[in-house]
C-alpha positions as CSV (number, residue, x, y, z in Angstrom):
1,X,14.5,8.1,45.3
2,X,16.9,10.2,46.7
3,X,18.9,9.8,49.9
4,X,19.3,12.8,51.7
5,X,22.0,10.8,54.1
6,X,23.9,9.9,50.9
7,X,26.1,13.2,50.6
8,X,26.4,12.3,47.0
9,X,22.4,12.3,46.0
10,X,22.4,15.7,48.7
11,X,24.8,17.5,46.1
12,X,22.6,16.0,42.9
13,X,20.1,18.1,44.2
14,X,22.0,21.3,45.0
15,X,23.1,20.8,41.6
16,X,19.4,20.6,40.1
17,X,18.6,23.9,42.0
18,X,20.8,25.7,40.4
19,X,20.6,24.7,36.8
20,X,17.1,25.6,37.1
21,X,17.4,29.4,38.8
22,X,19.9,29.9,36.4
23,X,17.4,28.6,33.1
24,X,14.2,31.4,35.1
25,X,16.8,33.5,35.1
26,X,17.7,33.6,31.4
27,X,14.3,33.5,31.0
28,X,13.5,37.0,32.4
29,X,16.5,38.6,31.3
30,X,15.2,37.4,27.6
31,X,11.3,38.7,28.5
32,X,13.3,42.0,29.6
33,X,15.4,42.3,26.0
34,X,12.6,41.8,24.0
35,X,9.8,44.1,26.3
36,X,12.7,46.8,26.2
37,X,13.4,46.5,22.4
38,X,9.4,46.4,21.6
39,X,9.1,50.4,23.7
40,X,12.3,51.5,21.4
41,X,10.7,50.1,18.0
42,X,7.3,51.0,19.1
43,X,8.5,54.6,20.1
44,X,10.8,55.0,16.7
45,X,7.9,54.2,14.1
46,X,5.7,56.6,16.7
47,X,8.3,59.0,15.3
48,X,8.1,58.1,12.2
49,X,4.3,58.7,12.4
50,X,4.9,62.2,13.4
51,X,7.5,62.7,10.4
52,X,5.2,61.5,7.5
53,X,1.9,62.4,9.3
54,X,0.2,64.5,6.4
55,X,-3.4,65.5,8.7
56,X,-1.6,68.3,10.9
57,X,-3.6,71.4,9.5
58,X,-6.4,69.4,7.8
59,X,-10.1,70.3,8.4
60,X,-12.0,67.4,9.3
61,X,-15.5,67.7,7.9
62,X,-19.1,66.9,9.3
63,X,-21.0,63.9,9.0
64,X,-23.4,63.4,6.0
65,X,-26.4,61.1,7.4
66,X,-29.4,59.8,5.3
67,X,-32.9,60.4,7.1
68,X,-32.6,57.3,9.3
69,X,-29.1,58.4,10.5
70,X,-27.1,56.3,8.8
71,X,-23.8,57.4,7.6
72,X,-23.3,58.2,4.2
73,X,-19.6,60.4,4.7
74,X,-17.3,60.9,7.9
75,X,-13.7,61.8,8.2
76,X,-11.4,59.3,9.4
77,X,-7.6,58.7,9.7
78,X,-6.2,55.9,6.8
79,X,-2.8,54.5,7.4
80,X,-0.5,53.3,4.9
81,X,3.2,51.0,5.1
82,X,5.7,51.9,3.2
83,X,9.3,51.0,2.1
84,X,12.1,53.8,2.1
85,X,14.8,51.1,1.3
86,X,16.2,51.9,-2.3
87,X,13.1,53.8,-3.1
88,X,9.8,54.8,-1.6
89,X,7.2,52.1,-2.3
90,X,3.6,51.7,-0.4
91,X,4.0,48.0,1.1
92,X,-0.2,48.3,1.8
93,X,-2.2,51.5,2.0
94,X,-5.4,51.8,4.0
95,X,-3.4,49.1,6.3
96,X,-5.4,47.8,9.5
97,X,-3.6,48.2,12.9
98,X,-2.6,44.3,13.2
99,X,-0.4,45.0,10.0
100,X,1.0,48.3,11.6
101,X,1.9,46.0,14.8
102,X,3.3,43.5,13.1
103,X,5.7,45.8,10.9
104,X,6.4,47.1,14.6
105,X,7.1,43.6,16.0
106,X,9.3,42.7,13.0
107,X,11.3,46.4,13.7
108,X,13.1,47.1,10.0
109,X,14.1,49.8,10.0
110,X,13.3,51.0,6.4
111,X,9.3,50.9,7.4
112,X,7.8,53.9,8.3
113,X,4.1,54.7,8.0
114,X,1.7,57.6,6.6
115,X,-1.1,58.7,8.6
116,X,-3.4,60.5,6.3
117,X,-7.3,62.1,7.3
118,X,-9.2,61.3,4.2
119,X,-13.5,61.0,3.4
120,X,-14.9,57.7,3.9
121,X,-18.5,56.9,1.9
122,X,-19.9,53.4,3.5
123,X,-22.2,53.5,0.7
124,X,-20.3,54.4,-2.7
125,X,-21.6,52.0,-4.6
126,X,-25.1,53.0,-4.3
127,X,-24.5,57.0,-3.9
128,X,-22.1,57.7,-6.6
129,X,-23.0,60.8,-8.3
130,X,-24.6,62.0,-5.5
131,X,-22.1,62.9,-2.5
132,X,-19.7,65.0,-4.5
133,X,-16.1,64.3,-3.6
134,X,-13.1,66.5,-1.3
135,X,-9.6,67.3,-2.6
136,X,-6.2,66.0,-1.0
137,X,-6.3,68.9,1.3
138,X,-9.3,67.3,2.8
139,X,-11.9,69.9,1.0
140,X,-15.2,69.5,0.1
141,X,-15.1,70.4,-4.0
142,X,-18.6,69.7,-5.7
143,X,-22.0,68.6,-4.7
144,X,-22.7,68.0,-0.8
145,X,-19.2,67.9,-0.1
146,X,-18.8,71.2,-0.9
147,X,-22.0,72.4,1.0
148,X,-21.2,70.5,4.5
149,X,-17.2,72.4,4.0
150,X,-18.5,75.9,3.1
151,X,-21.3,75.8,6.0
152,X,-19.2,74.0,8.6
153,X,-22.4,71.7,9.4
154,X,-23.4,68.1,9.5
155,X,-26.1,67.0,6.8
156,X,-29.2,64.8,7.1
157,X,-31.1,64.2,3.9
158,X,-34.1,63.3,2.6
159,X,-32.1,59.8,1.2
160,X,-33.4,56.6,2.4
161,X,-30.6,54.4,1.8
162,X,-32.4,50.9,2.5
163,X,-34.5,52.4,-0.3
164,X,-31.8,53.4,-2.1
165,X,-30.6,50.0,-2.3
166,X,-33.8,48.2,-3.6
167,X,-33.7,50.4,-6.3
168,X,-30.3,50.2,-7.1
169,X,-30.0,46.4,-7.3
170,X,-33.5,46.3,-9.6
171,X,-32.5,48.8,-11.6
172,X,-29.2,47.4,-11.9
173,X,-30.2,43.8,-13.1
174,X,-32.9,45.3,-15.9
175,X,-30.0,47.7,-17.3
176,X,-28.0,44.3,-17.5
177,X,-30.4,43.0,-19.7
178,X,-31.6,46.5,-21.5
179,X,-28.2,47.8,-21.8
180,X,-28.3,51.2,-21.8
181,X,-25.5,53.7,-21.6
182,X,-27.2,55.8,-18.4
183,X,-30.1,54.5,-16.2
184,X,-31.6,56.7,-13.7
185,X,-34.3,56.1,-11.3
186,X,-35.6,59.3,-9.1
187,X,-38.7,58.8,-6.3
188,X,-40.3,61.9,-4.7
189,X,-42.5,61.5,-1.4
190,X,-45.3,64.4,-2.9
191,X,-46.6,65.1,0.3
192,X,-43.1,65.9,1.9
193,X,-41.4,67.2,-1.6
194,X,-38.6,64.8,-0.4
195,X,-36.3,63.3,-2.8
196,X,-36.4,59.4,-1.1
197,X,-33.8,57.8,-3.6
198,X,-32.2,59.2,-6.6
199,X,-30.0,56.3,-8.5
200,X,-27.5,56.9,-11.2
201,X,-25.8,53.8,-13.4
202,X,-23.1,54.5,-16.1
203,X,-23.4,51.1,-18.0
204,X,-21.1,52.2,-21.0
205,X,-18.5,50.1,-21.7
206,X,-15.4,52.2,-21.9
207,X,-12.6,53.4,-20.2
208,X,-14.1,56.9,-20.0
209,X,-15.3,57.3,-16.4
210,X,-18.5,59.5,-15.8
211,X,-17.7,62.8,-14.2
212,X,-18.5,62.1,-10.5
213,X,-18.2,65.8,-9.4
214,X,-21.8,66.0,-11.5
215,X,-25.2,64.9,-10.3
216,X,-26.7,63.9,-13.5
217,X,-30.3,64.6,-11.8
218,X,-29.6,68.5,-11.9
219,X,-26.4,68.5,-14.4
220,X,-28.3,66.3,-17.2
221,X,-30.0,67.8,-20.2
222,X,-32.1,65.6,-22.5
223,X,-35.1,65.5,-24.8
224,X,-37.8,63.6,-22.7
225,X,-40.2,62.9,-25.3
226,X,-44.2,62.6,-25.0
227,X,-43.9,62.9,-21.6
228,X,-44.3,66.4,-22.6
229,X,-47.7,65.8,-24.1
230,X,-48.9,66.0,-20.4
231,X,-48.1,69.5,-20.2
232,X,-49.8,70.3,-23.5
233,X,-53.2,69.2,-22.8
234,X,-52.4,70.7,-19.4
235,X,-52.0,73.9,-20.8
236,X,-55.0,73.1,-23.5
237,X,-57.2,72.9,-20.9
238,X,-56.1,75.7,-18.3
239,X,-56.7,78.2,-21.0
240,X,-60.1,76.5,-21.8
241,X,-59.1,75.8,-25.5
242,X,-60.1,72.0,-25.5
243,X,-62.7,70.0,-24.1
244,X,-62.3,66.2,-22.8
245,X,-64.9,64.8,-25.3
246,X,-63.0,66.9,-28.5
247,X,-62.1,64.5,-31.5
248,X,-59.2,65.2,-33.4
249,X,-58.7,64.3,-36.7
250,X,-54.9,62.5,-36.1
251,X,-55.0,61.2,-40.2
252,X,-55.1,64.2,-41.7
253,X,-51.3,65.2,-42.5
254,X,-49.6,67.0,-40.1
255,X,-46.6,69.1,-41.3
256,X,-44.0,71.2,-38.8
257,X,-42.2,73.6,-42.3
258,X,-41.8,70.5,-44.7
259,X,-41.7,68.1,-42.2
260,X,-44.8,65.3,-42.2
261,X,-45.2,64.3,-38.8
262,X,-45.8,60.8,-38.3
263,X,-47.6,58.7,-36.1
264,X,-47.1,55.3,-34.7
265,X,-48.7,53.4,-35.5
266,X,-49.7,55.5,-38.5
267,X,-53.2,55.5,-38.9
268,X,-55.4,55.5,-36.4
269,X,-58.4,55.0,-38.5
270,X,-60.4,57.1,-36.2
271,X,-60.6,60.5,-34.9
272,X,-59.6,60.4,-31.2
273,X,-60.4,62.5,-28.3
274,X,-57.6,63.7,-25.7
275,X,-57.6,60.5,-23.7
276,X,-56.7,58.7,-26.3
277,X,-53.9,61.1,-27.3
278,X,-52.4,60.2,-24.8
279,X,-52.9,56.7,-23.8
280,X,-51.6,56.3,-28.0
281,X,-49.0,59.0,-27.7
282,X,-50.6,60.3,-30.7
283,X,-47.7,63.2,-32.4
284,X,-49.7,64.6,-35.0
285,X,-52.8,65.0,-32.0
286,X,-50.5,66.4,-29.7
287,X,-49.7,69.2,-32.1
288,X,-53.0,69.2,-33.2
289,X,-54.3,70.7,-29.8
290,X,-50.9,72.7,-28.9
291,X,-52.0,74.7,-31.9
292,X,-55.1,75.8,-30.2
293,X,-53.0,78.1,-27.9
294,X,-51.3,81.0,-28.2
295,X,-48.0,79.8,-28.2
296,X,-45.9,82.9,-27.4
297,X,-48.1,84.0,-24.4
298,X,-50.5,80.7,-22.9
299,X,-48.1,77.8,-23.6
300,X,-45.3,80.1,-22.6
301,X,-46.2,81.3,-19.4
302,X,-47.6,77.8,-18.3
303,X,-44.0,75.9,-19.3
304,X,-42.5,78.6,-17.0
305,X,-45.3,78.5,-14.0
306,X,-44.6,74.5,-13.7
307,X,-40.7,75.4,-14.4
308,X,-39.6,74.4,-17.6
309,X,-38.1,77.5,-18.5
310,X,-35.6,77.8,-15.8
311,X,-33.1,76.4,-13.2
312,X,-34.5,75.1,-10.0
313,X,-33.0,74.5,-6.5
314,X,-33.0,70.9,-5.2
315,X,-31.6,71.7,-1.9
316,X,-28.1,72.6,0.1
317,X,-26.9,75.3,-2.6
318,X,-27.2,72.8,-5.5
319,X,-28.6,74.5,-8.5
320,X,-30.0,72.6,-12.1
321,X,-28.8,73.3,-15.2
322,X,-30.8,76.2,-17.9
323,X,-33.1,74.6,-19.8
324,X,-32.1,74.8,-23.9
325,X,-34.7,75.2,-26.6
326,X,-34.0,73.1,-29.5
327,X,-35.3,75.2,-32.7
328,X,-34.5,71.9,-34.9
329,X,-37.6,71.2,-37.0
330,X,-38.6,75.2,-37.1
331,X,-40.8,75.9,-35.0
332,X,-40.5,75.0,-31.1
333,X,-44.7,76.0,-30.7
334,X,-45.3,72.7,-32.7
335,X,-42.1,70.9,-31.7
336,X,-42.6,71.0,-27.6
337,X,-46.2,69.7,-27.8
338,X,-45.5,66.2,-28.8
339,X,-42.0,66.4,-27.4
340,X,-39.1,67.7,-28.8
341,X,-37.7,71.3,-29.0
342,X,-37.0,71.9,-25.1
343,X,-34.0,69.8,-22.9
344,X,-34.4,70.1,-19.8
345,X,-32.9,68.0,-16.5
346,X,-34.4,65.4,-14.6
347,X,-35.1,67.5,-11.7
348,X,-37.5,69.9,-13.9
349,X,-39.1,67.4,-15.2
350,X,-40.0,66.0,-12.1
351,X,-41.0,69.4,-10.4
352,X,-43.3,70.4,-13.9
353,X,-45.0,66.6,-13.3
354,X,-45.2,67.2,-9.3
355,X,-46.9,71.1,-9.6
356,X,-49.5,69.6,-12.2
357,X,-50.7,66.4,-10.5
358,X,-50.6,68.4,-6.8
359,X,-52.3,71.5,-7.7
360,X,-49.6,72.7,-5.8
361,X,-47.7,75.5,-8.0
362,X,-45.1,75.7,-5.2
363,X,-44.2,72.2,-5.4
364,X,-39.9,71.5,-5.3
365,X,-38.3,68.3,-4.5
366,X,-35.4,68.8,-2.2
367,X,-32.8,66.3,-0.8
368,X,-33.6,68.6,2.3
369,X,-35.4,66.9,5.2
370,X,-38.5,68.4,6.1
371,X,-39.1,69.3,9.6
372,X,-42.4,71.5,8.7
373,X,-46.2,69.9,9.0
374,X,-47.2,67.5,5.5
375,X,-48.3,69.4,2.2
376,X,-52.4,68.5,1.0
377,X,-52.9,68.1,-2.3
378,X,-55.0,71.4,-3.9
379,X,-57.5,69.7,-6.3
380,X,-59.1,71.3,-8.5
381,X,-61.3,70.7,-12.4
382,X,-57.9,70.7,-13.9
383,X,-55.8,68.7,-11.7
384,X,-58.3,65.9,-11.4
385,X,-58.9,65.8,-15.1
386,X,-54.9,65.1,-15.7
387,X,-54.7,63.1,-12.9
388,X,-57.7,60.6,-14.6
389,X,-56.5,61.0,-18.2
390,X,-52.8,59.8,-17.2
391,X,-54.5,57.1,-15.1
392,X,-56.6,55.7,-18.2
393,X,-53.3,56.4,-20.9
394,X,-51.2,54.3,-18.4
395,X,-53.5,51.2,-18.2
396,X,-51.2,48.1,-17.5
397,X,-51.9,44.5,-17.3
398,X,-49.6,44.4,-14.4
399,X,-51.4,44.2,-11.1
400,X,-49.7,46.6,-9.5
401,X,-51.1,48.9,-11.6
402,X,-55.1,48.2,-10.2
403,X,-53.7,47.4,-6.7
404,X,-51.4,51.1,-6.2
405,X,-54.0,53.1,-8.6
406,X,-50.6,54.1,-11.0
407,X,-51.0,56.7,-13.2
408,X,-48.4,57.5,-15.9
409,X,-46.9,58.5,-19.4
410,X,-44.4,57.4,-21.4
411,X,-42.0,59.0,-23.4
412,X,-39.6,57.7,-26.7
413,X,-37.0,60.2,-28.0
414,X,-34.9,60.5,-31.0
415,X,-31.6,62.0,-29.9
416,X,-28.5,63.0,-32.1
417,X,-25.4,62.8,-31.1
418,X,-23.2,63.3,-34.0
419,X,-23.9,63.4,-38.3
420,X,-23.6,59.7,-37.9
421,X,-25.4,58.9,-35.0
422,X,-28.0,58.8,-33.4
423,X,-29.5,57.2,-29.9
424,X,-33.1,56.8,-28.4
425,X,-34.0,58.2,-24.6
426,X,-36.9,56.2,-22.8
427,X,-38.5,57.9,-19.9
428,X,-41.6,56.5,-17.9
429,X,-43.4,59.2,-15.1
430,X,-45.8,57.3,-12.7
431,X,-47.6,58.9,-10.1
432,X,-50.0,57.0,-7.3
433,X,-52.6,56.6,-6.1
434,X,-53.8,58.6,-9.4
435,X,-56.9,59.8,-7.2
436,X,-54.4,60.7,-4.5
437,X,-50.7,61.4,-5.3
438,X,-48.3,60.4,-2.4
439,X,-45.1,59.4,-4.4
440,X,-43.8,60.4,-8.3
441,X,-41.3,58.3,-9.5
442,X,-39.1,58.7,-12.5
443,X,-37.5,56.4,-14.8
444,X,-35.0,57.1,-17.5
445,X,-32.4,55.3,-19.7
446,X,-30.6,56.6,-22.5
447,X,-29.5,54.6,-25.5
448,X,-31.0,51.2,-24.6
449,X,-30.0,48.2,-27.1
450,X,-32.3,45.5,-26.2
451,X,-36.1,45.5,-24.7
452,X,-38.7,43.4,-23.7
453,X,-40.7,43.6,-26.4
454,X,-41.0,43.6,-30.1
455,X,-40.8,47.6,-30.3
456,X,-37.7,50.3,-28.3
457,X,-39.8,52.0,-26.9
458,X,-40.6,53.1,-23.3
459,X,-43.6,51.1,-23.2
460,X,-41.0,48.2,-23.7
461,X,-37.9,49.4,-22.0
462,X,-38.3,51.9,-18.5
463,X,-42.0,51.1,-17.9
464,X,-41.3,47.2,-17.2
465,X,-38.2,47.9,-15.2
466,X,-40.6,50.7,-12.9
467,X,-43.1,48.1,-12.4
468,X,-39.9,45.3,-11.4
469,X,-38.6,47.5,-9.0
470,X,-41.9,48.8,-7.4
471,X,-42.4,45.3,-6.3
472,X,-39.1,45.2,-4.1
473,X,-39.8,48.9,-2.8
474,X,-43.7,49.3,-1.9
475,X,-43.7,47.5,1.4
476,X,-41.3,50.2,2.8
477,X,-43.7,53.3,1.8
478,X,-46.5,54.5,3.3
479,X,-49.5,53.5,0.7
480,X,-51.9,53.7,3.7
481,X,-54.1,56.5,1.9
482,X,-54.5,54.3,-1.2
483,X,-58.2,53.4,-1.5
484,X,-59.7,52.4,-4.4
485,X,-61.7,54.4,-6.5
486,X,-62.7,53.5,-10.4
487,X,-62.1,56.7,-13.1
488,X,-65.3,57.7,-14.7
489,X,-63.2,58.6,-18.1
């Protein structure tokens, strides 16, 4: 205890008093130093911001939304670290602002940092192919990029991306096991002519990257296979050259020049009536009836009413690809019946498959959104006849099949690629409810090296992998007009 009467304990004190003024004082004057030389730092790399800041004329462009408003594309600013000591190096590019405030804190002065406007796509992964891409002057150059920079406006498509995912990740996991080279997976609402998901997967195991300035939906040219025997009884019985109850005799030989067309399995040991063509995906009875029209004025002018003879527009300036008639075997009259002869894109085929199960000749899906009032379905002797026929040709032990009323046709292809190879396209069109159509979905894989079953086909390849990734989707459409109704084929 100190005594204040002891002059000795008295200058203790004084002496306390001032050590510790003097240690608040150092204190402050070091707060001070350090506040002072954090604004001179901070304010030298604000420079050095302005001097390597690459965004001063840049354009930034509008938003890209799906049609629940989430974001798909925006503009935002990235910032980079870099090193100018000895050489220019990038320390960390798309760096976060706690590493820019640190750099700042530590004060080198051989850090500077970029600040660069650049295109961000939240959903890449699932969307590739799709967005198009901008340049490194900030410009849209291909696909929707291109559309939102030349028209100065933001863009909200027909894309549901929650959709878009299920898809994705289904079709994703069967291609793992298929293996193809190219999956693709496309669902139409029919009643909106909205494209609701469109899914692209490059599975090839090279180096070689697939051109992401293409949408391989529009861009895409490929033999579909007896998906195309849709479209000649179609056209069979528009022009009133068939009936439904017809036989055909599928074992006589079939010949396209010196070619014998085969069937598989080969005999059919019976004559078989169009249902049957199709649910067998009978050649030689495809070609069969296709030679019942006039091939150079009926079949003609009905490929080119449903639009497999031209380009089509799917929306925001983006225009397919020219179909290409494959002469190969001789004669494209009897080759395009059962399947070959005519490449065409995705998108075609899925407008030709839309107008025909509709009744609706207008019918184009668009990755527009539709503002205008729902499209009915025109039904007519011919539509509900198709409509039935695919139902019965599709019949599937699955029960999503019976539950969602699926209609559909598969399609195997033969495709050459060079004089020593050659590769196999799978394609599987489903439509439902048959008696009702409210979505068209297609499924496509090129090249696939394994399959579920004994046979590569499409029965065994895209047909399974539909039916796996309708179970993850159907709770998210509307299948409220599904009611069940038997076929009377």
């Amino acid at each position: 205890m100190f005594n204040l009467s002891n002059e000795t304990d008295y200058k203790l004190i004084t002496k306390t008093k001032s050590y510790y003024n003097l240690f608040i004082f150092t204190i402050l004057i070091l707060f001070i130093s350090i506040f002072v030389r954090l604004i001179y730092i901070s304010q030298e790399n604000e420079g050095n911001f302005l001097i390597n800041s690459k965004d001063t004329n840049l354009k930034i462009l509008p938003t890209i939304y799906d049609v629940n408003k989430n974001i798909l594309a925006y503009s935002d600013y990235n910032y980079s670290i870099i090193n100018f000591k000895n050489k220019f190096k990038y320390i960390k590019r798309d760096a976060s602002l706690n590493d820019i405030q640190e750099s700042i804190y530590r004060g080198n002065p051989f850090i500077k940092f970029e600040k660069i406007l650049t295109r961000k796509y939240p959903f890449s992964s699932i969307t590739n192919n799709l967005i198009g891409h901008t340049n490194i002057d900030h410009r849209g150059i291909s696909l929707l990029e291109k559309y939102v920079d030349t028209n100065d406006i933001e863009v909200e498509l027909s894309l549901d991306i929650q959709i878009q995912r299920k898809i994705y990740d289904s079709l994703k996991n069967d291609s793992s096991i298929l293996n193809p080279d190219y999956a693709m997976n496309v669902l139409v609402d029919l009643s909106s002519e909205e494209i609701v998901s469109n899914v692209f997967l490059d599975n090839r195991n090279t180096d070689d990257q697939f051109d992401q300035t293409l949408l391989p939906l529009k861009d895409l040219k490929f033999d579909f296979g007896s998906v195309f025997k849709t479209f000649t009884v179609f056209s069979a019985l528009k022009n009133d050259k068939i009936k439904l109850n017809e036989y055909f005799d599928v074992d006589q030989s079939v010949y396209i020049g010196d070619k014998l067309i085969n069937d598989f399995p080969r005999n059919s040991n019976a004559p078989m009536q169009v249902k049957d063509i199709l649910k067998k995906s009978s050649n030689r009875g495809a070609i069969l009836v296709g030679r019942n029209l006039d091939c150079q004025n009926e079949f003609k002018f009905d490929l080119e009413q449903i639009g497999l003879l031209n380009s089509t527009n799917i929306g925001y300036s983006m225009v397919s690809a020219e179909p290409k008639v494959n002469n190969f075997r001789g004669s494209y009259c009897d080759n395009i019946p059962f399947g070959y002869g005519l490449s065409v894109t995705p998108i075609q085929l899925v407008n030709a498959y839309g107008k025909i199960i509709t009744g609706r000749n207008d019918f184009q899906a668009t990755f527009e959104k539709q503002k205008k009032e729902l499209k009915k379905n025109k039904y007519n002797q011919i539509t509900n006849s198709i409509n039935k026929l695919l139902f019965y040709a599709n019949e599937s032990n699955d029960d999503l099949y019976k539950n969602f009323l699926i209609a559909g046709k598969t399609g195997t292809a033969d495709q050459t690629i060079s004089n020593y190879e050659k590769i196999q396209n799978v394609t599987y069109i489903s439509f439902f409810p048959y008696n009702n159509p409210k979505y068209l979905n297609l499924t496509f894989m090129q090249n696939p090296k394994e399959s579920y079953g004994r046979y590569m086909t499409a029965g065994n390849t895209v047909k399974p992998t539909f039916y796996n990734l309708l179970k993850e989707i159907y709770m998210y459409l509307d299948l409220s007009i599904i009611k069940s109704k038997g076929t009377d084929i």
